[in-house]
VEXDREN-2710 file (C-alpha; in Angstrom, 1 decimal):
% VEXDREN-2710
k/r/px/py/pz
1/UNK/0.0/0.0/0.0
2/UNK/2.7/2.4/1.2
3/UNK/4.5/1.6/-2.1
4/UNK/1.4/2.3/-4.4
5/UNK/0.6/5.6/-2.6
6/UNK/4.7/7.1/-3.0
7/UNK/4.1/6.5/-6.9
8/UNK/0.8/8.3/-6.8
9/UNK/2.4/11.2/-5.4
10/UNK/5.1/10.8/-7.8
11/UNK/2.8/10.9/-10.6
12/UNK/1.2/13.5/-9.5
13/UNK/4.5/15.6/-8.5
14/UNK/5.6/15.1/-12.1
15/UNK/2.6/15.8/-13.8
16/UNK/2.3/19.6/-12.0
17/UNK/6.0/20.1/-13.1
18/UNK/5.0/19.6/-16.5
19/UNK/2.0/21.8/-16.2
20/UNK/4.2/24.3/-14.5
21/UNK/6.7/23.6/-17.4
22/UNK/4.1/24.4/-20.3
23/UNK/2.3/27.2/-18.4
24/UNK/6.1/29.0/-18.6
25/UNK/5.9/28.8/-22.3
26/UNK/1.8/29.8/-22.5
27/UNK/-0.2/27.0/-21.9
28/UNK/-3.8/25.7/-23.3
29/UNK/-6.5/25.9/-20.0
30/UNK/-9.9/25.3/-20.2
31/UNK/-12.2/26.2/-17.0
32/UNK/-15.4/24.8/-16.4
33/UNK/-16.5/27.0/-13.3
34/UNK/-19.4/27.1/-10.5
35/UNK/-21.7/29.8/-10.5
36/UNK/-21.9/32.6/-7.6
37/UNK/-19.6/33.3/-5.3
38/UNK/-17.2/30.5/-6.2
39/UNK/-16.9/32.2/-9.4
40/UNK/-15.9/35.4/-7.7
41/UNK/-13.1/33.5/-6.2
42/UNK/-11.9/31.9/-9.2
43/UNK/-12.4/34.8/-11.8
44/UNK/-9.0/36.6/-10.6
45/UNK/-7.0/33.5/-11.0
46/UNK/-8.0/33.0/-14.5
47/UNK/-7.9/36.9/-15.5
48/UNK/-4.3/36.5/-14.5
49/UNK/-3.7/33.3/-16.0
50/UNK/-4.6/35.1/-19.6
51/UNK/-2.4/38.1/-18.2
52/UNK/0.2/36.1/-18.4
53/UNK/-0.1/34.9/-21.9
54/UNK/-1.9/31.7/-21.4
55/UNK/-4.6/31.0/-24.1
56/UNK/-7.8/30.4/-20.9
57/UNK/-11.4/29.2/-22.2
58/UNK/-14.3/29.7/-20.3
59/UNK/-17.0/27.1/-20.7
60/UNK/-20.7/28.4/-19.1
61/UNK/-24.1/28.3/-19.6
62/UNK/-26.2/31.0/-21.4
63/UNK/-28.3/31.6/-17.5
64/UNK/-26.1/32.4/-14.7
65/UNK/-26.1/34.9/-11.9
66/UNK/-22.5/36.0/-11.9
67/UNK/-21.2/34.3/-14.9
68/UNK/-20.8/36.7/-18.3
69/UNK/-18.7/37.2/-21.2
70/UNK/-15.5/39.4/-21.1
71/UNK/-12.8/40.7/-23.3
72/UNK/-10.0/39.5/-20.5
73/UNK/-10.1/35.5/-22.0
74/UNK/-11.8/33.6/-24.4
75/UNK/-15.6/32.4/-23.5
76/UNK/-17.8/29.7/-24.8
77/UNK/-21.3/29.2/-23.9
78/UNK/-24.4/26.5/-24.2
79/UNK/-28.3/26.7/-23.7
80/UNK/-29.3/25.3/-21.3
81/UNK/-33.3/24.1/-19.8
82/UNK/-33.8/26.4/-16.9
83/UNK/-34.4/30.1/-16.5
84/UNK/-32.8/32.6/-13.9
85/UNK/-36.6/32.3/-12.0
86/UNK/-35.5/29.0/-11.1
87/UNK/-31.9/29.2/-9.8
88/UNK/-33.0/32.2/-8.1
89/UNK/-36.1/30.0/-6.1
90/UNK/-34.0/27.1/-5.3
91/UNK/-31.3/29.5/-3.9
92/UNK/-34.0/30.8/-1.9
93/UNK/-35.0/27.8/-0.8
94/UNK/-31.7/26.3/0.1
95/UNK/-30.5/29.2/2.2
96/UNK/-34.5/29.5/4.1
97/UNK/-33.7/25.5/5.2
98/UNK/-29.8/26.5/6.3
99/UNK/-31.2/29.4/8.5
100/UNK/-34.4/27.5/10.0
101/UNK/-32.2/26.8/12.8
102/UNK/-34.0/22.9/13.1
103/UNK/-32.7/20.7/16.0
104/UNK/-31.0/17.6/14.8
105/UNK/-31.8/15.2/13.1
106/UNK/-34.3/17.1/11.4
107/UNK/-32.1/19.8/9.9
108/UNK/-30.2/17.0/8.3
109/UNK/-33.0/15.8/6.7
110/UNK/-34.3/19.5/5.6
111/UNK/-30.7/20.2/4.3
112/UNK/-30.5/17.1/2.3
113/UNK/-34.2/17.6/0.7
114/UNK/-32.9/21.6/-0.5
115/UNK/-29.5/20.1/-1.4
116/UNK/-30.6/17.6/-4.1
117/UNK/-32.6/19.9/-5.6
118/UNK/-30.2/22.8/-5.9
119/UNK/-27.5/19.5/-7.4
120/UNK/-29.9/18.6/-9.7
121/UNK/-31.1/22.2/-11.2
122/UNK/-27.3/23.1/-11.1
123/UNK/-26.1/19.4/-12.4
124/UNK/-28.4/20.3/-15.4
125/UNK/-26.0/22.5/-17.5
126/UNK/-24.0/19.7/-17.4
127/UNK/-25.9/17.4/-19.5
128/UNK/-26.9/20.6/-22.1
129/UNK/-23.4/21.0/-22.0
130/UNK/-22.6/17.2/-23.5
131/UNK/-25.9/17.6/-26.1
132/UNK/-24.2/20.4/-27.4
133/UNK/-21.8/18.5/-30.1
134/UNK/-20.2/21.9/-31.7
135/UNK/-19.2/22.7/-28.5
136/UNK/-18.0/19.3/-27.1
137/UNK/-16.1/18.8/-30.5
138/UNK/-14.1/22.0/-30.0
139/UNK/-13.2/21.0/-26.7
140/UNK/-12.0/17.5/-28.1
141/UNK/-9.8/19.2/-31.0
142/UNK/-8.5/22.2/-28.8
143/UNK/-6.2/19.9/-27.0
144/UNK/-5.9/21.7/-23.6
145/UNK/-3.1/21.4/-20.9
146/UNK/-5.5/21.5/-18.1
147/UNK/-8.6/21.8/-16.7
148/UNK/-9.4/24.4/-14.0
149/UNK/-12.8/23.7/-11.8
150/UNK/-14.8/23.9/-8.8
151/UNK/-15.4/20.2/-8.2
152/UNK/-19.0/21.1/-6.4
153/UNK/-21.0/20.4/-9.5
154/UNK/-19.1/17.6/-10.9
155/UNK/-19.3/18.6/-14.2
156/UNK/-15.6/19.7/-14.7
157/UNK/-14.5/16.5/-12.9
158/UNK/-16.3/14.3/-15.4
159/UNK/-15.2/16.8/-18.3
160/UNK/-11.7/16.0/-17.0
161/UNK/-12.5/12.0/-17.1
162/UNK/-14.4/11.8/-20.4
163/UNK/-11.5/14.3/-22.3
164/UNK/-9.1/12.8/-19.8
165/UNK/-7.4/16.1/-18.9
166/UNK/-5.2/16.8/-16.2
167/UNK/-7.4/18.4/-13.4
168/UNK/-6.7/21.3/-11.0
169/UNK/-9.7/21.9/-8.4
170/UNK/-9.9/25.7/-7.0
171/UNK/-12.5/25.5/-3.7
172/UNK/-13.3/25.7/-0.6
173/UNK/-14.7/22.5/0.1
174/UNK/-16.8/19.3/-0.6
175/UNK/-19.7/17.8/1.7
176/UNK/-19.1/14.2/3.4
177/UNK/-15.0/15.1/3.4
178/UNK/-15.0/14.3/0.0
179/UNK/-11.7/16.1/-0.6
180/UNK/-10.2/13.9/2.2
181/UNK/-11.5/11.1/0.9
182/UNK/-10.7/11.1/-2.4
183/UNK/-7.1/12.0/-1.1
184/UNK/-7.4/9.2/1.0
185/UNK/-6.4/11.2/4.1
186/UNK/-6.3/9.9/7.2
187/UNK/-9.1/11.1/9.2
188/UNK/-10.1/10.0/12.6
189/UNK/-13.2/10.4/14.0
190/UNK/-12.4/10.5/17.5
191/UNK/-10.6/14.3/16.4
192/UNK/-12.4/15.3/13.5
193/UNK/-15.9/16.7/13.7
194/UNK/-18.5/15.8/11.3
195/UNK/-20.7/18.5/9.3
196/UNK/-23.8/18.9/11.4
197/UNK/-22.6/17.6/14.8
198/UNK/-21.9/21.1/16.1
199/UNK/-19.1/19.1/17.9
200/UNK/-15.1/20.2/18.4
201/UNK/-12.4/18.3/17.9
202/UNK/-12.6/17.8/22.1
203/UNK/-15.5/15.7/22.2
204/UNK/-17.5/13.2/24.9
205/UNK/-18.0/9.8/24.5
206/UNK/-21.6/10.5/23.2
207/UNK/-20.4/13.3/21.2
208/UNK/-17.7/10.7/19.4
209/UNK/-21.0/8.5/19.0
210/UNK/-23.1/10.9/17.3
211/UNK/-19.8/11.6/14.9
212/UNK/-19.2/7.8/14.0
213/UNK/-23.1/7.8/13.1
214/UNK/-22.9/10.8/11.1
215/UNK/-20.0/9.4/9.2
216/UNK/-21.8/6.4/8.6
217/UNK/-24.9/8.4/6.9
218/UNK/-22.3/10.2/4.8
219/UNK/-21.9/7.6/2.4
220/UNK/-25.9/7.8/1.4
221/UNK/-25.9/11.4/2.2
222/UNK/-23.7/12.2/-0.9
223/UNK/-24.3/9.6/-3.3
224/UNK/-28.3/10.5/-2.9
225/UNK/-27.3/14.0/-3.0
226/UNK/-24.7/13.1/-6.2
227/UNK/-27.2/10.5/-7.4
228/UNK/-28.5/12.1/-10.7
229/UNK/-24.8/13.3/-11.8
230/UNK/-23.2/9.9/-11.1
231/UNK/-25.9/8.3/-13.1
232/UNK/-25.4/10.3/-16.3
233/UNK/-21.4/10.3/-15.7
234/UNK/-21.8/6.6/-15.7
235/UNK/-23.9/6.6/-19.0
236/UNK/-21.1/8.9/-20.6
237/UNK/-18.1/7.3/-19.5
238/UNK/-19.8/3.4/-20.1
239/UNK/-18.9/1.9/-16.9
240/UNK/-20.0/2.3/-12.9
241/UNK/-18.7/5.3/-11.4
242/UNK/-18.9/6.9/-7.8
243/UNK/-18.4/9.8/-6.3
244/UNK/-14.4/8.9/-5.2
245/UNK/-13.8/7.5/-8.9
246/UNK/-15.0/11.4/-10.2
247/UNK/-13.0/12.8/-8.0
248/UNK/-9.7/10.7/-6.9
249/UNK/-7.9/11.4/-10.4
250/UNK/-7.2/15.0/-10.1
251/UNK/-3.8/16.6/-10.4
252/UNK/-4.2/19.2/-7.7
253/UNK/-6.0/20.1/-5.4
254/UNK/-6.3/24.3/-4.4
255/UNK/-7.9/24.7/-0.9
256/UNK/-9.2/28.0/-0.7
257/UNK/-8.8/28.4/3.1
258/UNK/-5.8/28.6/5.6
259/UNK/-4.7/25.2/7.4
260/UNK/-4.2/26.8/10.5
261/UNK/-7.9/27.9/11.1
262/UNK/-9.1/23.8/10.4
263/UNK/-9.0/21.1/12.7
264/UNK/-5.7/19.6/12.1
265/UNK/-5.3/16.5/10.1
266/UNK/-2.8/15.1/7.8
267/UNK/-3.0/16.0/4.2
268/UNK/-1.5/14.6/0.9
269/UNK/1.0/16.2/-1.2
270/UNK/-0.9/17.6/-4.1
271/UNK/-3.1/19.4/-1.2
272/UNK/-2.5/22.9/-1.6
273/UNK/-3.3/25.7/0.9
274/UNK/-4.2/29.2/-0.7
275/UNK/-6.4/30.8/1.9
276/UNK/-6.8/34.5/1.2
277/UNK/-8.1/33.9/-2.2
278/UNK/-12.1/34.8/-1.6
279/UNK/-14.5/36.5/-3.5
280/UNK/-14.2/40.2/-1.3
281/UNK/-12.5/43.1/-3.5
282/UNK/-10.5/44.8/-1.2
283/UNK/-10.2/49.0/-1.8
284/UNK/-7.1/50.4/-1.9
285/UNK/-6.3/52.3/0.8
286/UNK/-4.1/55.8/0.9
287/UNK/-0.4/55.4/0.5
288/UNK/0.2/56.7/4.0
289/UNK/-1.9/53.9/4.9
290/UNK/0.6/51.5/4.1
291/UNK/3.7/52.4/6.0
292/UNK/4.9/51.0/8.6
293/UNK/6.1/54.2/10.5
294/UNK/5.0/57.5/9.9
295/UNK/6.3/60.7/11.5
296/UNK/4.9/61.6/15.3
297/UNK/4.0/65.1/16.7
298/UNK/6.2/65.5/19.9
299/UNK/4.4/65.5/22.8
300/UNK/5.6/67.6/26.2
301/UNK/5.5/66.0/29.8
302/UNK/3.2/68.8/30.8
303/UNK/1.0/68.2/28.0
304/UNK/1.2/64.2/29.0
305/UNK/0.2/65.4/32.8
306/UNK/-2.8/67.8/31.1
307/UNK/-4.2/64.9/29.0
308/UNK/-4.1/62.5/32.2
309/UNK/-5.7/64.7/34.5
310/UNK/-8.6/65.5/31.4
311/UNK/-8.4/61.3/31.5
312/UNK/-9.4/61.3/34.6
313/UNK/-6.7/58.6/34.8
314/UNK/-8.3/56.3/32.7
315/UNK/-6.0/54.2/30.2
316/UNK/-8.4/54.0/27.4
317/UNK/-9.1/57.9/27.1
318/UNK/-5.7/58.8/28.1
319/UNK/-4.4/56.3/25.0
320/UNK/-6.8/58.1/22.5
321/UNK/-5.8/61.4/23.5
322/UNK/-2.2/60.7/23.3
323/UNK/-2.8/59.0/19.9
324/UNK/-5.2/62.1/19.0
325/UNK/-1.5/64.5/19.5
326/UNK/0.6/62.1/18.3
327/UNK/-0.6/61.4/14.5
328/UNK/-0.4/64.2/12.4
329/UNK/-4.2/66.2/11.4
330/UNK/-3.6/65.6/7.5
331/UNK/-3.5/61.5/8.6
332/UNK/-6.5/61.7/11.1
333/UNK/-8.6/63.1/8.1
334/UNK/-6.8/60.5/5.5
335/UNK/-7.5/57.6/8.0
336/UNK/-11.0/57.7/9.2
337/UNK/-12.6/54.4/8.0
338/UNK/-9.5/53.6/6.4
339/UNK/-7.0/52.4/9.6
340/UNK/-8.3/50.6/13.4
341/UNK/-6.0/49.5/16.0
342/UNK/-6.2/45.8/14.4
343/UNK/-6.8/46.4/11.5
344/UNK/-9.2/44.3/9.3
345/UNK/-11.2/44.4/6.0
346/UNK/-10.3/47.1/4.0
347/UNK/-8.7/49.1/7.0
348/UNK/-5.0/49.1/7.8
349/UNK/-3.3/48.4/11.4
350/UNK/-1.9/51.6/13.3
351/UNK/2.0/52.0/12.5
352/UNK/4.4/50.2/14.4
353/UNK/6.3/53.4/16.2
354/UNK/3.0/54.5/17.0
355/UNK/2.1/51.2/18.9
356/UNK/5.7/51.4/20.5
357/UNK/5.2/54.7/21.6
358/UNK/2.1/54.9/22.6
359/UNK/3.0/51.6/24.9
360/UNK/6.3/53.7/26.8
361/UNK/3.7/56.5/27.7
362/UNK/1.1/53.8/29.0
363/UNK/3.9/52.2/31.1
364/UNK/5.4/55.4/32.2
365/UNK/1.8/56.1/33.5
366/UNK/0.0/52.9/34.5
367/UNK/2.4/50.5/36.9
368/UNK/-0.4/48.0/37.1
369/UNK/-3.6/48.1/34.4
370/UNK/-7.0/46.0/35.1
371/UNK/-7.9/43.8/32.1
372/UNK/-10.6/45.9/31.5
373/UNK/-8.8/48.8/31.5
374/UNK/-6.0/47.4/29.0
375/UNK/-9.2/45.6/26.5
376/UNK/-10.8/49.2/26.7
377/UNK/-7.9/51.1/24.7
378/UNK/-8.5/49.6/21.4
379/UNK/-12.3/50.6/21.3
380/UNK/-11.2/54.5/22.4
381/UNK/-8.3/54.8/19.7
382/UNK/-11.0/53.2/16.9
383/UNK/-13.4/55.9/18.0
384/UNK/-11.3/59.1/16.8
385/UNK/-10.7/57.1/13.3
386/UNK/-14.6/57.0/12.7
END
């Protein structure tokens, strides 16, 4: 076994070398991507994938919400039998089940009912997209590199298979560990949660219970979910296929998320980390913004004393006012809604020497702080950046 899996990962090192290897030179990529906001996600790596002087081709349906022809790569598209009114209703419907807030098991059962419908609508452009026979015979003839997909739909998987392309997967996720399993990933229950357990990876004996059942539903959870795609992939390809078969043969694997904010687990070489990579467009934020140090007003030990007296020898006002004399006026007015003391979405983090000195005065004024006090400060500061 141990010998079987080191050549699989062998395989697969040398096949994303080669990919790397003809990407260099401009390579052939066709994308077959998921509608909404996993489109959001992947659209900037394949605007910059044609920036770069690789020929891209984007494959969609005629009815999407986010999906749409550009001028930044190439884009084919096929009819397909539903409307906008439809995706729109099952969406509806699929998020009105998620926030019901039903006790378990009855949410499981609710979730399931939604999800096979939304599959099946969306697993529909799928099979318009193989009755189309223009469009399937330029794919055949165009003799692509790679495909690029969100597995979630498992139409670019089965593209992948029926062309039999190398595959690189760009999301965030599949239901029933799919991604783990298809890796075959070692992944113990006794540790790792299950979707709708609510449980952490510290769990109770019951709680452990209740996760070796749910795992034990997974299997008919997905392939009931996956049922109608798994039937027509096994009419196209002419032979019995599941769910791991679809999936088990890609190339590489993109996880749109950061390791360190999962339970941990051990993962397979071809598993790659990219978290950051979402579908927010972040504004850019004024050059003074981005420095790490800016220049500080001086401030006087009398005007220190004035500021603690008006402080009433409070550390959070005291900290705003000293941050209020500190930063120059033309950055107060540059910075409101731009910079907080953490910093966060679309807002920068306050400069490092302004931290540092802003912590000496603290010292030199507080020997000892509550933890209220010292959790306070942050809140004041963010108020005169409003």
């Amino acid at each position: 076994m141990v010998t079987v899996l080191l050549l699989h990962y062998q395989h697969t090192a040398w096949m994303l070398l080669l990919m790397i290897a003809g990407f260099s030179e401009g390579g052939k990529l066709v994308v077959l991507p998921m509608d909404g906001s996993h489109w959001l996600s992947m659209r900037q790596v394949v605007e910059n994938l044609s920036q770069r002087g690789h020929k891209v081709v984007v494959v969609i349906p005629q009815v999407s919400w986010q999906l749409g022809i550009t001028k930044n790569y190439t884009v084919k598209t096929y009819p397909v039998t539903y409307t906008k009114e439809d995706l729109d209703v099952n969406l509806q419907t699929y998020i009105d089940v998620h926030l019901a807030g039903q006790p378990f098991p009855f949410n499981v059962l609710s979730i399931y009912n939604s999800s096979v419908a939304v599959f099946n609508l969306l697993f529909s452009h799928c099979k318009s997209l193989f009755n189309h026979k223009e469009l399937m015979q330029y794919l055949k003839q165009s003799d692509f590199d790679a495909l690029l997909t969100d597995p979630v739909s498992l139409c670019g998987a089965l593209i992948a298979n029926y062309f039999s392309l190398p595959s690189v997967f760009f999301m965030r996720g599949l239901p029933c560990n799919l991604h783990y399993k298809a890796n075959r990933c070692p992944d113990p229950l006794s540790y790792v949660p299950r979707i709708f357990t609510m449980n952490s990876d510290y769990m109770t004996f019951s709680q452990r219970l209740k996760n070796v059942l749910i795992d034990s539903a997974e299997f008919f959870y997905c392939n009931g979910c996956y049922a109608q795609g798994l039937s027509f992939a096994s009419e196209v390809l002419q032979r019995d296929v599941t769910l791991l078969d679809l999936l088990s043969s890609t190339s590489i694997w993109l996880m749109r998320y950061d390791f360190v904010f999962e339970y941990p687990r051990p993962v397979m070489p071809n598993m790659v980390f990219i978290g950051g990579i979402n579908c927010g467009e972040r504004k850019a934020l004024h050059e003074q913004v981005t420095m790490s140090d800016i220049t500080l007003m001086r401030i006087s030990d009398s005007e220190k004393e004035r500021m603690l007296r008006e402080s009433l020898q409070r550390p959070g006002p005291y900290a705003a006012l000293l941050c209020r004399a500190m930063i120059p006026e033309y950055l107060i007015v540059s910075w409101r809604g731009n910079v907080s003391y953490y910093g966060g979405p679309n807002k920068a983090a306050l400069p490092r020497n302004l931290m540092q000195r802003l912590s000496n005065y603290l010292q030199e004024s507080f020997i000892e702080m509550s933890q209220e006090d010292f959790c306070s400060i942050p809140g004041h500061i963010d108020r005169i950046l409003v």
